[in-house]
N, C-alpha and C positions, 0 to 999 in steps of 0.2 A: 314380195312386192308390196311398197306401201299402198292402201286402200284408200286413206283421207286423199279428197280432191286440192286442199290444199295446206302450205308446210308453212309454219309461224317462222320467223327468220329471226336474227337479234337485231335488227332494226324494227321489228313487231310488226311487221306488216305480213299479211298472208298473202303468199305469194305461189305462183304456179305447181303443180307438183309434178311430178314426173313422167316423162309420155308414156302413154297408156292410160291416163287417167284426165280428165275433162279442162279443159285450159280455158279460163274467163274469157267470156266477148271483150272486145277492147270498142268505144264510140267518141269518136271527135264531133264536135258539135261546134262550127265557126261563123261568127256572126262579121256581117262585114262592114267597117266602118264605126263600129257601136265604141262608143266613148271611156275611159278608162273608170270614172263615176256614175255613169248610166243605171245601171243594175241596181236593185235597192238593197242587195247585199254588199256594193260596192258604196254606197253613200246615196245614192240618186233618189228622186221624185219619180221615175218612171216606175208603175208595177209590173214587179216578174215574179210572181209569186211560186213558176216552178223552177225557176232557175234558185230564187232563194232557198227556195226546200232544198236543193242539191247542194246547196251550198250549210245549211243548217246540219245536214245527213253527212257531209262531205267536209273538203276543207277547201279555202281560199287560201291562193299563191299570193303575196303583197309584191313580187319582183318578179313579175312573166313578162317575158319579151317578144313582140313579133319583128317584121322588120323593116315594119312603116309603110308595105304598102303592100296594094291586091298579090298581086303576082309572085312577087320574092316570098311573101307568108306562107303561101300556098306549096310552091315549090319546097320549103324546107321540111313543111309535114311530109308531103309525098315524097323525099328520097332521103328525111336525112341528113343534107349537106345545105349549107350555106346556100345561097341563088347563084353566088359566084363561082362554086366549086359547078354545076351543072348544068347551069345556065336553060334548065329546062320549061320554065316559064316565061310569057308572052314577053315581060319586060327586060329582064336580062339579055344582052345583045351577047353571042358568041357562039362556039358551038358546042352540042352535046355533047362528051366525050362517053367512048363506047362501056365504062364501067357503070353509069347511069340505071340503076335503078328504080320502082316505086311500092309504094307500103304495099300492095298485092301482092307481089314477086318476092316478098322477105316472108309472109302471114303462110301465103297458099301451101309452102312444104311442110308447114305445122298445122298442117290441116285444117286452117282456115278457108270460111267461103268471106267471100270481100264485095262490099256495096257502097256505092256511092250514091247521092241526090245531092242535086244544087249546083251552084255555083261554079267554074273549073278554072282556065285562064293555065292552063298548064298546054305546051303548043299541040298536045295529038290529043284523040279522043282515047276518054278513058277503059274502053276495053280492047281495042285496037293494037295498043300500045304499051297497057299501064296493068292493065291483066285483071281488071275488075268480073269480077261476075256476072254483076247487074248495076246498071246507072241509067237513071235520070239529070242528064245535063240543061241547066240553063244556061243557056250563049249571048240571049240577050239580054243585058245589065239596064236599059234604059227603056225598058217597057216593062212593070210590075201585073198591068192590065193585060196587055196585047200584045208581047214579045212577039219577035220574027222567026227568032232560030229556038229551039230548044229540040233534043233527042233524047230518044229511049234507045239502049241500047246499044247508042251510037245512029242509031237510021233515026232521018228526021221526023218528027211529028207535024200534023197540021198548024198553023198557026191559031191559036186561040180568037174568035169574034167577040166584039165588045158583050153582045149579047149570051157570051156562053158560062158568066161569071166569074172567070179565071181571075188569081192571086196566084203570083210567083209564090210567094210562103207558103198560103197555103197546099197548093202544089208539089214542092218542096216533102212537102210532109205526109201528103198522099203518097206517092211514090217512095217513099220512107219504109211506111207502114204498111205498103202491099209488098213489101220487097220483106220486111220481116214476116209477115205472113205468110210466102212460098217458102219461107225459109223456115219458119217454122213445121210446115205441112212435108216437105221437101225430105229436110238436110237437120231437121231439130236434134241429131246428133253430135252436131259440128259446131266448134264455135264461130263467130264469125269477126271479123272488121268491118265498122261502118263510117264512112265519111260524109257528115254530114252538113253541107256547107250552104247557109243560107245569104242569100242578097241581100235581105234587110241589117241594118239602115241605109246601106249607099243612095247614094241621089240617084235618078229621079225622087225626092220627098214626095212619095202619093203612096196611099194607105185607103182603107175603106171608112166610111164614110162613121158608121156607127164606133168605130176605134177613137177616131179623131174625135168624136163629141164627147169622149171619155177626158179627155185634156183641155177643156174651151179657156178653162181660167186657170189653168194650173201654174203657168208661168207668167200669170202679167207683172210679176214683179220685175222681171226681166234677169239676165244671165249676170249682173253681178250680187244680185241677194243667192242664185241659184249658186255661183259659185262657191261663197261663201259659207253657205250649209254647209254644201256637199265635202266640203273642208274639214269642216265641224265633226261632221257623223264621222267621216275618214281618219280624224286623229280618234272621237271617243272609241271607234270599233277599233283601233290600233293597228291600222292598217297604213297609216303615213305616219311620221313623225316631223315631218316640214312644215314650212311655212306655206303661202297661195302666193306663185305665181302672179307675176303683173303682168294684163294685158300686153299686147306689142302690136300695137292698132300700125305701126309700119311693114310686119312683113303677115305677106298674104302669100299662095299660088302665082307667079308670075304670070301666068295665063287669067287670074282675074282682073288683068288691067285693062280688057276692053269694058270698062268702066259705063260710059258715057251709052255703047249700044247694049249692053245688058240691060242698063234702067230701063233707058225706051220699050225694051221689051216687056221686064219685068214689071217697071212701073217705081213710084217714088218711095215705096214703102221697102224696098232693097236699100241693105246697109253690108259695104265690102270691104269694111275694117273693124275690129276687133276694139271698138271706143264705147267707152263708160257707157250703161243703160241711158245714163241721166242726159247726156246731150244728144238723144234721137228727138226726134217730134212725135207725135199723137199719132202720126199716121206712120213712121217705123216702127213703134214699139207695136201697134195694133196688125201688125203683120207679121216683124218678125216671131212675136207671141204663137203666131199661125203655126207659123215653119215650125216651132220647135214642137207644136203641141203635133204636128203629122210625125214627125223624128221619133218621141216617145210614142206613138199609136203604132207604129211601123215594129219598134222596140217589141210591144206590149203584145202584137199578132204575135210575132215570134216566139214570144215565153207564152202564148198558148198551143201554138204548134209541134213545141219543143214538147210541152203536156199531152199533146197526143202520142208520140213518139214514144215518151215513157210509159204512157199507160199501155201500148203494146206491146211496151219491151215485160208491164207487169202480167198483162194476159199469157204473156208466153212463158210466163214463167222463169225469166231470164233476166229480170232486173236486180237481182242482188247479187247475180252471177255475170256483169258487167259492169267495168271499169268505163267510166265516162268522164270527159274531158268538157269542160268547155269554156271557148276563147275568144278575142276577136282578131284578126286580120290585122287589124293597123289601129290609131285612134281615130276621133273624129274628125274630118275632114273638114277645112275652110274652104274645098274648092266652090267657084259660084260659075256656074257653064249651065246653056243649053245645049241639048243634045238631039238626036232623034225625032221626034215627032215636032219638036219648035214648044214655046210657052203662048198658051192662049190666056193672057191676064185674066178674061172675062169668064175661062172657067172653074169654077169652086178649086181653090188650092189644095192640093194635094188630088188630085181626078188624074183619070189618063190624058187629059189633053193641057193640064197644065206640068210644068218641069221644072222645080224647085230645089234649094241645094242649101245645108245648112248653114254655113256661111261663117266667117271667123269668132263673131260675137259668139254665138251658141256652141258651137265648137269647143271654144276656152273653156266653158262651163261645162261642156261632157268630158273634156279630157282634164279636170280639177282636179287635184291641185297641180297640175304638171303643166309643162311649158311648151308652148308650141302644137303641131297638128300631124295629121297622115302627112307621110313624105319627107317629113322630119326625122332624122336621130335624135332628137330632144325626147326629154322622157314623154311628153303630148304624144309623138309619133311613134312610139314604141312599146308604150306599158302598154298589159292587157289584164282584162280582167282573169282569171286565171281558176275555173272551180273543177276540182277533182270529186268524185263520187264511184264510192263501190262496195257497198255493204256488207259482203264478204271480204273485202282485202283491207277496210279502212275502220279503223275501233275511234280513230280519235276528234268523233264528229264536231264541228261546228268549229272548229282552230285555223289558225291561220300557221300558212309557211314563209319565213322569207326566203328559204334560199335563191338565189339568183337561176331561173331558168328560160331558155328560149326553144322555140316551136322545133328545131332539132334535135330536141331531146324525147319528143314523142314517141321516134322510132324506136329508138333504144331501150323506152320502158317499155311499150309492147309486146316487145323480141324479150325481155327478160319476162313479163308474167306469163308469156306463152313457152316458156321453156328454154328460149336460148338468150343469143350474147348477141352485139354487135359485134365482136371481133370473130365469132362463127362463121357469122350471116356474110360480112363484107366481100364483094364478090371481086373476084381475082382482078389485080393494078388497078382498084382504088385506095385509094387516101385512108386514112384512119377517117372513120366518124366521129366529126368533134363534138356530138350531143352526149350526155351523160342519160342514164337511167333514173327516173324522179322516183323508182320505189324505195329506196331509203326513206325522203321527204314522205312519202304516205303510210307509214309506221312512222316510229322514234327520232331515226336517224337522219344524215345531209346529205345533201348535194354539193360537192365539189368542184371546182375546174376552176384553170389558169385565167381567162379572161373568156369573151363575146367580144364578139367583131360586129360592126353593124357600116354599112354601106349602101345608101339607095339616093340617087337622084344628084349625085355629087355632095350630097350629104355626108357628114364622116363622124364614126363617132369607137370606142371603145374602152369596156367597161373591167374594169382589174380590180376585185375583190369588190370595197366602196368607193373606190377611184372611178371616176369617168373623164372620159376627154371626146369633145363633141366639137364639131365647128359645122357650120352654115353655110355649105357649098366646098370645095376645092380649093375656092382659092380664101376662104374662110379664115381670121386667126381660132385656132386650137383656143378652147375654152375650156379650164379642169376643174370639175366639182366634187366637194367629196357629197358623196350619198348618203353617209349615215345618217348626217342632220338636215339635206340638202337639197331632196330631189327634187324640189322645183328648181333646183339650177338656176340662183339669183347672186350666187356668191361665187365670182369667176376666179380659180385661184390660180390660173397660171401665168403669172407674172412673181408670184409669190412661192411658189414651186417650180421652177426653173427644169430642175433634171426630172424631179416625176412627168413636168409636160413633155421635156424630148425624152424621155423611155420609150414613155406612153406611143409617142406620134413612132418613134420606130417602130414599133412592136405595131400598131396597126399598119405600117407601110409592106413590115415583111409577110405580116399576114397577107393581104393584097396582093402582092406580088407572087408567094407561095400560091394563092389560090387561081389565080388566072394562067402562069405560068404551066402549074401543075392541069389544070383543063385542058388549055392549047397544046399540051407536048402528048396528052392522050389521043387515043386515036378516036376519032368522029365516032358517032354510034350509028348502025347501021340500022334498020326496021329491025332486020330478024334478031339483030339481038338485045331488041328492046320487046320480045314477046314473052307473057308470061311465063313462070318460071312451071316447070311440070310437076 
């Protein structure tokens, strides 16, 4: 029997060795909301100084995909399949079919122990259902301060008093770090899975106080010098090769059109279109300056939170023996809504009693160079930042990848460093898994596949090699871009490629139809046979 823990491949990546012998932790790490230029390894003014380290250690993906919004992102890490194939998140309408799996139930017969903190939005709680170990759930998205719901375990916890100091993040992170700690004391035999899913940046915008004074002046230049850098540092780190995007001070959230009673609330300093820095007044640019500098503070807890997390995973002695991921959810969001507790203008922005939301202007300039926002198939709505890290399995520090990858590919590299396949694992009448395995990309070698499908919100869009075709609703015309020189999506070629755009539009339709078709004609999923796997 071979002895080394793990076996160099000819794509160069060292990769799992063979059971009986110690299989790497695998850690997703998902931020939510956070802009596809944010990161200061990604181009941005915000500092994340451990995410860059991970990324200095590690490589950056320049084409990671989520699929534009909370719920469908979510859903594809935890089973694998498209949102439409399972339909197992809050947002997906339809129903579970009974081959529905999640990453516990694939990990746990390879002798995985599995944990989650954070964020969920997937419809059952996650040990219930989903076959976690240990979780810390936050329920409530619109309280950072004073949430209503949040569980350990699954059993609810007390609601946090304003007086008791509570941070969703750093919460988050607490619960992280005691959960590796019994695992360490416990089970330090075992590898494990961790999911670790924070709420920052989503709106509510509130952060703590001494964060935000970390940013007072860092943006009065306002969001189009901002995006313009961030353009800049993206083409010299050769991570775009496009041009910047032009604002589209016309489409917002359809739901920010109550216009007229948001100001009243919000006040005169709110701006709910995406138009030049230079035609705000004195009194928008001095506010929305506000918002963005809470958006990076929010950012900036996280990559210290993120720093405690690692430096436990170094006390235990497991940080070079773990493969970590980390992504966001969707892009930056234009949504502008109150929520929850109501917006009290009169107190200090970004506080629990006030409720703020980044809003299109700042938006653009987190999701730079790309077009559009969350909820979007535009590249705005779907590129993510994308950083791999694993000391033991990755030699080729600080590089970038392009190949084309989205969040359903997650599964399938995990199942291969921990020893198997996804065509092993796939549990009896389900569908092939259409994610591929990224360990080739983290050695030498590529990532392959036919196309990505993307579909949220009656948004439509799919991606064929450098080929894309996007449209802007249902009943939207079909827009095709090529990628290679393209990705902000400014040069519409399909009127000028005629049969690539009807390939294209078939090819996503049968996909479509395939995938809902193939749901509905499964059979429903029942409790029991959605409990973990033994």
């Amino acid at each position: 029997m071979l002895r080394r823990e793990f076996l160099q491949t000819a794509a160069g990546v060292m990769t799992a060795a063979p059971r009986g012998a110690k299989r790497p932790n695998v850690m997703i790490i998902l931020a939510d909301d956070m802009g596809f230029s944010d990161a200061g390894c990604y181009g941005g003014e915000i500092d994340t100084p451990n995410l860059d380290s991970l990324a200095a250690r590690g490589l950056r993906f320049t084409n990671g995909y989520s699929t534009a919004r909370c719920g469908p992102s979510r859903s594809s890490i935890l089973t694998g399949y498209y949102a439409q194939q399972t339909a197992s998140d809050v947002m997906t309408p339809g129903n579970i079919p009974a081959y529905t799996r999640f990453f516990p139930q694939y990990m746990k017969p390879l002798g995985y122990r599995t944990y989650h903190s954070g964020k969920w939005h997937i419809r059952f709680h996650p040990l219930a259902r989903t076959g976690f170990d240990h979780s810390y759930t936050l329920l409530d998205q619109n309280r950072f301060f004073t949430p209503k719901a949040h569980l350990l375990d699954d059993q609810p916890l007390p609601p946090p008093k304003p007086s008791d100091g509570f941070y969703g993040t750093i919460a988050i992170a607490d619960h992280a770090v005691d959960f590796l700690k019994q695992h360490q004391r416990e089970h330090a035999r075992d590898p494990f899975f961790f999911y670790l899913a924070f709420t920052s940046p989503h709106f509510p915008l509130q952060a703590l106080q001494q964060d935000i004074d970390l940013y007072k002046d860092r943006f009065a230049e306002g969001w189009d010098v901002s995006r313009a850098r961030r353009h800049e540092r993206l083409r010299r780190m050769g991570i775009v090769n496009c041009g910047l995007s032009k604002l589209e001070p016309g489409i917002f959230p359809p739901w920010n059109t109550k216009a007229d009673d948001q100001l009243r609330q919000i006040g005169p300093g709110e701006v709910h279109n995406a138009v030049p820095w230079t035609s705000l007044t004195d009194e928008q640019r001095r506010f929305q300056r506000t918002k963005m500098a809470i958006h990076a503070a929010m950012i900036t807890r996280m990559d210290r939170e993120i720093g405690r997390v690692l430096a436990q995973l170094k006390a235990m002695r497991s940080f070079d023996d773990t493969l970590i991921f980390f992504v966001s959810d969707n892009g930056a969001s234009a949504e502008i809504m109150i929520r929850a507790d109501g917006h009290d203008p009169a107190a200090p922005p970004g506080s629990a009693r006030s409720h703020l939301c980044l809003g299109p202007g700042w938006s653009s300039a987190a999701n730079s160079p790309f077009r559009l926002h969350k909820s979007w198939v535009h590249e705005g709505g779907i590129a993510s930042p994308w950083i791999a890290h694993w000391p033991n399995g990755i030699k080729d520090h600080g590089k970038l990848r392009h190949d084309a990858c989205h969040f359903i590919d997650f599964l399938p590299t995990a199942l291969e460093v921990a020893g198997s396949n996804a065509a092993a694992a796939k549990p009896d009448g389900a569908p092939t898994m259409p994610g591929r395995s990224l360990v080739p990309a983290l050695g030498k070698g590529r990532v392959t596949r036919d196309y990505l499908y993307f579909h949220h919100n009656r948004n439509r869009a799919i991606r064929q090699g450098d080929w894309k075709l996007a449209s802007i609703g249902a009943e939207g015309p079909w827009e095709l871009y090529n990628l290679a020189d393209d990705r902000a999506e400014q040069v519409n070629l399909a009127q000028q490629e005629p049969q690539k755009t009807s390939a294209m539009a078939s090819l996503w339709q049968q996909t479509e139809d395939t995938f809902v078709k193939t749901r509905e004609a499964a059979a429903p999923a029942k409790w029991e046979q959605l409990k973990p796997a033994s």
